[in-house]
Each structure stands twice: as C-alpha cells, then as structure tokens.
C-alpha positions as protocol buffer text, in pm:
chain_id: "A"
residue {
  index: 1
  type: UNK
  ca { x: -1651 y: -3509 z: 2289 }
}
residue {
  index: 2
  type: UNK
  ca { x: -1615 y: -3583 z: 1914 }
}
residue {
  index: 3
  type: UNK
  ca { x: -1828 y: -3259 z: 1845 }
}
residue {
  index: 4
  type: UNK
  ca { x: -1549 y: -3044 z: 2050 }
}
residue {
  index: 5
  type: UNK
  ca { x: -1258 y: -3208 z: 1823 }
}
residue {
  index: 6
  type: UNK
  ca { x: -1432 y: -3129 z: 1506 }
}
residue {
  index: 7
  type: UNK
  ca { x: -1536 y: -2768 z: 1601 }
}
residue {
  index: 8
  type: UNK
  ca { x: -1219 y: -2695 z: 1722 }
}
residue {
  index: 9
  type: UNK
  ca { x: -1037 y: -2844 z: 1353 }
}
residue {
  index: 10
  type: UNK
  ca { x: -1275 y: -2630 z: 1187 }
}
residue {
  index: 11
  type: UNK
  ca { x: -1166 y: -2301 z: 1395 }
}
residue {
  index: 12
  type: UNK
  ca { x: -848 y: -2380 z: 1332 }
}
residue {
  index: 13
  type: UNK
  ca { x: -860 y: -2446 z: 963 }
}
residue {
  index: 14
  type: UNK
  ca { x: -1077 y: -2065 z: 924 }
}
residue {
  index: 15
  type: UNK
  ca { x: -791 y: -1928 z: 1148 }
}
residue {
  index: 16
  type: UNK
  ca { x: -567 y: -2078 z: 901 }
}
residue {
  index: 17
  type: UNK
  ca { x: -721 y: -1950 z: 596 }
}
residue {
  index: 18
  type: UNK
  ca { x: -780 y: -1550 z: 744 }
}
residue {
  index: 19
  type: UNK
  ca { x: -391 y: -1592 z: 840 }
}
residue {
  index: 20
  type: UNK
  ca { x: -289 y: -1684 z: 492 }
}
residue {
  index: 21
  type: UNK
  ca { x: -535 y: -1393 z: 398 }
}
residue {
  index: 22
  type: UNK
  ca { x: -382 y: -1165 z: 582 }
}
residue {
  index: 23
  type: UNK
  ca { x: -37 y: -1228 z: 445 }
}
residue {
  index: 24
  type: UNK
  ca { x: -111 y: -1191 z: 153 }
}
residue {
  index: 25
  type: UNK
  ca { x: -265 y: -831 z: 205 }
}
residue {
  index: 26
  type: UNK
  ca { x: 63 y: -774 z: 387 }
}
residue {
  index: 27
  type: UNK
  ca { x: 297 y: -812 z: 99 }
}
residue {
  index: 28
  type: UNK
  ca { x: 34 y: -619 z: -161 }
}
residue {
  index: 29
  type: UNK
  ca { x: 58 y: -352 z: 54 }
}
residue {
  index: 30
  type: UNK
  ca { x: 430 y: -380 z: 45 }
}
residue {
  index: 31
  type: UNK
  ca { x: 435 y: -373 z: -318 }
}
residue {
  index: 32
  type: UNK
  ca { x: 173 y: -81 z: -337 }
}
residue {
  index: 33
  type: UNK
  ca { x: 412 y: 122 z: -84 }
}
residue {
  index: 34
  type: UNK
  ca { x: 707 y: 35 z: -310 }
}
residue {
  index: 35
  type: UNK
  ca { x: 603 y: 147 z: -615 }
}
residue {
  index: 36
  type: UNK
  ca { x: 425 y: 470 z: -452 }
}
residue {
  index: 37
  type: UNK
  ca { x: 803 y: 547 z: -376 }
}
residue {
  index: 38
  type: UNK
  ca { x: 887 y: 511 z: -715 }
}
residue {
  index: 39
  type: UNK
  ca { x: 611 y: 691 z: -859 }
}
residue {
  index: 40
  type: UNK
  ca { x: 692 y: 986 z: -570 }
}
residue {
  index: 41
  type: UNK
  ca { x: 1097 y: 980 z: -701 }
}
residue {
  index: 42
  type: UNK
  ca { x: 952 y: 1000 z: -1023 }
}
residue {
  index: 43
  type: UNK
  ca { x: 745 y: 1276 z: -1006 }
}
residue {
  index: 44
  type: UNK
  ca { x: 963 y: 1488 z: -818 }
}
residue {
  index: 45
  type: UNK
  ca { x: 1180 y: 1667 z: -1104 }
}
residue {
  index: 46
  type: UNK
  ca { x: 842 y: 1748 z: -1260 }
}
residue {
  index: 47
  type: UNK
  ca { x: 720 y: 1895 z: -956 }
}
residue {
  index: 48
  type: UNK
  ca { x: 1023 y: 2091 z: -901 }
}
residue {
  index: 49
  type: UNK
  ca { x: 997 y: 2229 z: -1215 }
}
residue {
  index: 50
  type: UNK
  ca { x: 667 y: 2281 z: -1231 }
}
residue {
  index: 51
  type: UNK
  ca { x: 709 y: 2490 z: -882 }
}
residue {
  index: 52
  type: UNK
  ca { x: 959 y: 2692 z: -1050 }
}
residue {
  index: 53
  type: UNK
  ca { x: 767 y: 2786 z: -1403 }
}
residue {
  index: 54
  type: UNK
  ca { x: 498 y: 2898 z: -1105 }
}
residue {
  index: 55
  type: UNK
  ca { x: 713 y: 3146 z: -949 }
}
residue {
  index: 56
  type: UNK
  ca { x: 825 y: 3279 z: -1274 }
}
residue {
  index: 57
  type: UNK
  ca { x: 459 y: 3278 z: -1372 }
}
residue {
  index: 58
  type: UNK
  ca { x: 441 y: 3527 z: -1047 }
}
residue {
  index: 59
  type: UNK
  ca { x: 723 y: 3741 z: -1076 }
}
residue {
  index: 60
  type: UNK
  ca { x: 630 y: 3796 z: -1435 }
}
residue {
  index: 61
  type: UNK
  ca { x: 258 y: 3908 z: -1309 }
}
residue {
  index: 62
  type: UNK
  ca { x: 427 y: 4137 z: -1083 }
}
C-alpha cells in the first residue's frame, strides 16, 4: 500500500510540473500573438503604399 501512495505523489507532482509547463506556453503564445498584432498594424501603411507604387508601376507599363 505504501508503493500506491508514493506512485500516486509522484504522478501528481509530474502532472503538476507539465501543468505549470503548459501555462507558461499559454501566456508566450499570448505575448507572441500580441506583438504579431502590432507588427501587422505596423506594417500596414507600408503595405498600402507599397500596393499603390505597384499599380502606378502598372498603369505606367501600360
């Protein structure tokens, strides 16, 4: 019966440790989202610019 106790503790305590684990890749991937949001707003007014130089680029061609 003492083996049962101890095995069980030790499932516990790795269930404790891959929980902890896991949070912690939960809030990085948080983080990563958030600042792939900010690098998206960021971007954006290049983009839009860049989209327009491109369709003068093609008119001109035309």
């Amino acid at each position: 019966m003492p083996w049962v106790m101890l095995f069980l503790g030790l499932a516990f305590a790795g269930l404790v440790v891959i929980a902890a684990c896991a949070v912690k890749v939960f809030v990085a991937v948080r983080g990563l989202g958030r600042e792939l949001q900010q690098a998206k707003a960021g971007l954006e007014p290049k983009r839009s610019a860049l989209r327009t130089a491109a369709r003068r680029l093609e008119r001109a061609r035309e």
